[in-house]
C-alpha positions in Angstrom: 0.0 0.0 0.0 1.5 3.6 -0.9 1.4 5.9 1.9 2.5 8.8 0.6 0.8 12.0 -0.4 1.8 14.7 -2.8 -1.1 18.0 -1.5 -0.6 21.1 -4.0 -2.1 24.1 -2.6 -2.4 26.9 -5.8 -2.0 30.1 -5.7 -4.3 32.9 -6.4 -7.0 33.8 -8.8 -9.6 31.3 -10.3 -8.7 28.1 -11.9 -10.1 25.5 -14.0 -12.5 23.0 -12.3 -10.3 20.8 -10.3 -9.8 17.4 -12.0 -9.2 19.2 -15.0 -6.9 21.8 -13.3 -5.1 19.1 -11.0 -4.5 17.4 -14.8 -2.8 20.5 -15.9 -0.3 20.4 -13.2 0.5 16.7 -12.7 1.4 16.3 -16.8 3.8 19.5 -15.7 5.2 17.6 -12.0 5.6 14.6 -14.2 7.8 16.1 -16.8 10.2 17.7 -14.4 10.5 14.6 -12.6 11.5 12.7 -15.8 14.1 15.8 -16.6 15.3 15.2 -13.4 15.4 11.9 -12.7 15.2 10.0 -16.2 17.1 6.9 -14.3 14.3 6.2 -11.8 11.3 5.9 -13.8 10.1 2.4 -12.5 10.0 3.6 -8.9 8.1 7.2 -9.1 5.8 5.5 -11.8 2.9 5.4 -8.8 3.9 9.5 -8.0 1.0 10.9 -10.5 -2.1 8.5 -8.7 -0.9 10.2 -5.2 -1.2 13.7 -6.2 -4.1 15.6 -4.1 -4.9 19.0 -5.3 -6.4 21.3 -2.4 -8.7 23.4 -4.9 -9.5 26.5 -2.9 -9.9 29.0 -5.4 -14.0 28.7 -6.3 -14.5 29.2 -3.0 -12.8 32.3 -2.8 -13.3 33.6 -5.9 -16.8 31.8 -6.6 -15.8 31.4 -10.3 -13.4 28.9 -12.5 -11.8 29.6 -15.9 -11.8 27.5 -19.0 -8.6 25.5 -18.9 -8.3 24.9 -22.2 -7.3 28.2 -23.1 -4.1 27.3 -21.3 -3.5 24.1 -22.5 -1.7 25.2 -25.9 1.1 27.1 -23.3 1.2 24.3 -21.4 2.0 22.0 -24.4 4.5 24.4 -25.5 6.0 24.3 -22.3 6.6 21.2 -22.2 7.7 20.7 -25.9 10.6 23.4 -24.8 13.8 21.4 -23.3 14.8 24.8 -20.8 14.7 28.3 -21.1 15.8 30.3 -24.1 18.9 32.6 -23.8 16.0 35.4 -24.9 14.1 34.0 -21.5 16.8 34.4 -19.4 17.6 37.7 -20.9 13.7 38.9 -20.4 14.5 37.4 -17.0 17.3 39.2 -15.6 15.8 42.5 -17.6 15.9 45.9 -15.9 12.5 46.7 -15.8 11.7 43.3 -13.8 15.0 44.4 -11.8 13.5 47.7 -11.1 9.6 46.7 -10.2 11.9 44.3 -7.4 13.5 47.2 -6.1 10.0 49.5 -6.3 8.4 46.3 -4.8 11.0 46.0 -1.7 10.5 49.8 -1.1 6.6 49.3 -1.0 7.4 46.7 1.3 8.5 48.6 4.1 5.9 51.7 3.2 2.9 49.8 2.4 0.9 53.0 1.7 2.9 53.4 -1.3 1.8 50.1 -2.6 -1.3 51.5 -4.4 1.0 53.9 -7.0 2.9 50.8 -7.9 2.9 49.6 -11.6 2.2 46.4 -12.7 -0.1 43.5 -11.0 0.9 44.3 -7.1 -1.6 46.5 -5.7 -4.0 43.7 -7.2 -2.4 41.4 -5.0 -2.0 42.9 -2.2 -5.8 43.6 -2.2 -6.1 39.5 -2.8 -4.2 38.9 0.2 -5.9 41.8 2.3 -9.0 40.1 2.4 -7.5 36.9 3.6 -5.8 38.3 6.0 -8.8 40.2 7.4 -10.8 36.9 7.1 -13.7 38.5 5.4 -17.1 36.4 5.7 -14.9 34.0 7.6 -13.1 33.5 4.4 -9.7 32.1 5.3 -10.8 30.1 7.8 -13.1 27.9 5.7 -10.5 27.7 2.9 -7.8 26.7 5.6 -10.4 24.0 7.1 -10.8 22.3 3.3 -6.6 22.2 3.8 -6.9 20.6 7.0 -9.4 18.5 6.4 -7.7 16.7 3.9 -4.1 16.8 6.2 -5.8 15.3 9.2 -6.5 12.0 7.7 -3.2 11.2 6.3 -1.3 11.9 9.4 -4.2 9.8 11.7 -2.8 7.3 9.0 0.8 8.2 9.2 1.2 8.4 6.2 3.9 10.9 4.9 3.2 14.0 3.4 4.5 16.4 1.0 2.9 19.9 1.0 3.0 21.9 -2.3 2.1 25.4 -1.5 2.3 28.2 -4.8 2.1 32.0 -4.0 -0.8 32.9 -1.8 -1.6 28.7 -1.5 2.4 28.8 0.3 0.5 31.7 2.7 -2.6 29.3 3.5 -0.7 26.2 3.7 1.9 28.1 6.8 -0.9 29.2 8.4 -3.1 26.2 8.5 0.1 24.6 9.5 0.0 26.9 12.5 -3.5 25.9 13.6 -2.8 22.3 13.4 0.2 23.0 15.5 -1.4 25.2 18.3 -5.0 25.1 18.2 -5.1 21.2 17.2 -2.2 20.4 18.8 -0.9 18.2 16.5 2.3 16.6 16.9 3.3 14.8 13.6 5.2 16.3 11.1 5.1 16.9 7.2 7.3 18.4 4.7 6.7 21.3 3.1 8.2 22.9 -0.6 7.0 26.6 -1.1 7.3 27.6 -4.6 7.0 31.6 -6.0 6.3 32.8 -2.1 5.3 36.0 -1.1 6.2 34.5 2.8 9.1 36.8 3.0 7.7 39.9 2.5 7.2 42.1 5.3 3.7 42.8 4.6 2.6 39.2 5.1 5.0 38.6 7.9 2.8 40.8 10.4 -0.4 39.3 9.6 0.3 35.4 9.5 -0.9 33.6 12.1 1.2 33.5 15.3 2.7 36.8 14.2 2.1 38.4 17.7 3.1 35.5 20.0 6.5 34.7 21.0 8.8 31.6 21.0 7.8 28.2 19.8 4.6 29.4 19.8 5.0 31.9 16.9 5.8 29.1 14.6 4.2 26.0 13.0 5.9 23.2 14.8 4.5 20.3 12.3 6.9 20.8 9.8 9.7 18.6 9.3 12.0 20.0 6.6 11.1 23.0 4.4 12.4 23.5 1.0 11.7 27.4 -1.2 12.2 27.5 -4.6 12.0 31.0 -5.9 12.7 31.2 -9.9 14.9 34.4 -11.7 12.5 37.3 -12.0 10.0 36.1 -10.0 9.1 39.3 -8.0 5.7 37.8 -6.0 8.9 36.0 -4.4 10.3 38.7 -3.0 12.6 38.1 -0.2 14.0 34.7 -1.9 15.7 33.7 2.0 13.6 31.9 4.1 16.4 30.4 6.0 17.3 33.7 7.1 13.5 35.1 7.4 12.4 31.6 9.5 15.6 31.2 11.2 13.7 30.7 14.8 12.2 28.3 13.4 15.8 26.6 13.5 17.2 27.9 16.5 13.8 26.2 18.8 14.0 23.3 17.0 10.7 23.0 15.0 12.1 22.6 12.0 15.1 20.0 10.6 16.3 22.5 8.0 14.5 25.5 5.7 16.3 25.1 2.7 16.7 28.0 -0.5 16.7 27.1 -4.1 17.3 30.3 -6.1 20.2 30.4 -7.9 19.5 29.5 -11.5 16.7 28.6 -11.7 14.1 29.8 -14.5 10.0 29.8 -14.9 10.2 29.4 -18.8 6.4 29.7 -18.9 4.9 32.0 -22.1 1.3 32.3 -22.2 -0.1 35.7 -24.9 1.3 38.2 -22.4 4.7 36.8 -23.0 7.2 35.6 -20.5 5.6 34.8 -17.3 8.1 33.8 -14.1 5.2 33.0 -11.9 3.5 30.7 -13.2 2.9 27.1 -11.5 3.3 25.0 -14.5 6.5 26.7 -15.1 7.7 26.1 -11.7 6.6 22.1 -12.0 8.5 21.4 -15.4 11.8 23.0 -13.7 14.0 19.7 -13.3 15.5 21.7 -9.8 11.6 21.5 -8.7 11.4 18.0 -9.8 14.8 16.9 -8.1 13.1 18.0 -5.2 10.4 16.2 -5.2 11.6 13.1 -7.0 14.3 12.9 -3.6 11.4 13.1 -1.4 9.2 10.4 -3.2 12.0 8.0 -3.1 13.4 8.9 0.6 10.0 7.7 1.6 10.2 5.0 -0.3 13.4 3.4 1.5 11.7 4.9 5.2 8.9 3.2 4.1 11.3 -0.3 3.2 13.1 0.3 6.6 10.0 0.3 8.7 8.9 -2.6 7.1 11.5 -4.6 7.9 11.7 -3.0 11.5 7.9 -4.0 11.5 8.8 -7.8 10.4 12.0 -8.3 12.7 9.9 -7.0 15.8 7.2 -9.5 14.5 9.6 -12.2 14.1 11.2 -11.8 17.5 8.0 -11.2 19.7 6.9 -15.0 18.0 10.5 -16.7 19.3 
């Protein structure tokens, strides 16, 4: 029996209904597993039937798009072998390089965030209402998260949390009321992808943000992995380690991990280069390394309790 869990928590705005949307982003997962690990494809051939997708969005948004308007991009994505050198280029160009730096500055004078250019005050008004819980909003969306966690760990069964953008937001914070309200005490891993966790703004309003100690923290997670692609400025502050470091020094977590150095979202939709984008991040071999090394980590934990299970069988009978 497979006892293993791949959750993906998306990020904002509405998405296609969800089989058809979690279909979308497992052909992606499963081509940057391949690029990553073309050697192990007998053992992660079961890794697609465990994917759970936490669809949040019509809920919040009370609307869905029509997927198929994204499926030529996504074809094309995965027809590409890596980004371009005009991608990297569009990547690394100075207007992205200067929204960053107007970004960080709105960061630390958040009244300014309204003159920005670009798609930020937008956001900031998506994550607004979440944070002010409006109609109750975040909580109900975090209760469909933990409602699908609570039976895998009452299995304990191991558990690999995808959180993208604002989903990286709800997933830390329902973390945090499974640690301290539920008082949970298992543990899960968690990979962040394109988070806006290090920005200032959200900082103050996640929940715990006012408490002290261990108690300021999610304590449920067990190693913590951010992946933040070239020109990706929803991520921010790229350093979590640095950010979360507490979170270290107390002992909650085994290690908060930053995967930023080279890596590209070569996703192109009408609008052109986009270095956001989920599906982007998922074809990214760095992003399937990651999660290939988990699958099969859990695979020989999995082995090694077996045969723990067996031997203490075996003796208890002699």
């Amino acid at each position: 029996m497979v006892d293993k869990n791949i959750l993906f928590v998306p990020g904002k705005n509405p998405k296609p209904p969800a089989k058809q949307h979690r279909e979308m982003l497992s052909r992606c997962l499963q081509e940057g597993i391949r690029r990553a690990e073309p050697g192990h494809r007998d053992e992660l051939e079961n890794l697609q039937k465990q994917i759970v997708l936490a669809s949040w969005n019509h809920l919040y948004y009370n609307a869905e798009t029509d997927g198929s308007r994204v499926l030529p991009w996504i074809d094309a994505l995965l027809n590409s072998h890596g980004p371009s050198d005009e991608d990297i280029r569009e990547a690394h160009a100075w207007h992205r390089r200067l929204n960053r730096l107007l970004y960080a500055i709105a960061d630390q004078l958040p009244f300014i965030i309204r003159f920005l250019p670009g798609p930020a005050p937008a956001t900031v008004n998506e994550l607004r209402r979440y944070f002010e819980n409006s109609d109750n909003i975040a909580y109900h969306i975090r209760e469909q998260l933990r409602k699908i966690i609570r039976p895998m760990l009452d299995r304990n069964e191991q558990v690999l949390v995808i959180g993208h953008s604002m989903g990286s937001i709800i997933a830390y914070d329902t973390f945090w009321e499974m640690s301290h309200i539920e008082h949970r005490k298992d543990k899960l891993d968690f990979l962040s992808l394109g988070s806006p966790l290090g920005m200032n703004f959200v900082q103050h309003r996640l929940l715990g943000h006012r408490d002290s100690g261990m108690r300021k923290y999610p304590t449920i997670i067990r190693r913590w992995i951010n992946v933040a692609s070239v020109g990706d400025v929803t991520a921010l502050d790229r350093y979590f380690h640095d950010d979360f470091r507490p979170m270290l020094e107390l002992g909650l977590v085994d290690s908060i991990e930053d995967h930023t150095d080279g890596i590209y979202n070569f996703f192109h939709n009408e609008d052109g280069l986009n270095c956001h984008r989920s599906y982007g991040y998922l074809v990214n071999p760095a992003v399937g390394k990651i999660i290939a090394d988990w699958w099969l980590a859990s695979c020989i934990d999995q082995a090694d309790k077996l045969g723990h299970d067996k031997s203490r069988t075996h003796e208890e009978a002699e």
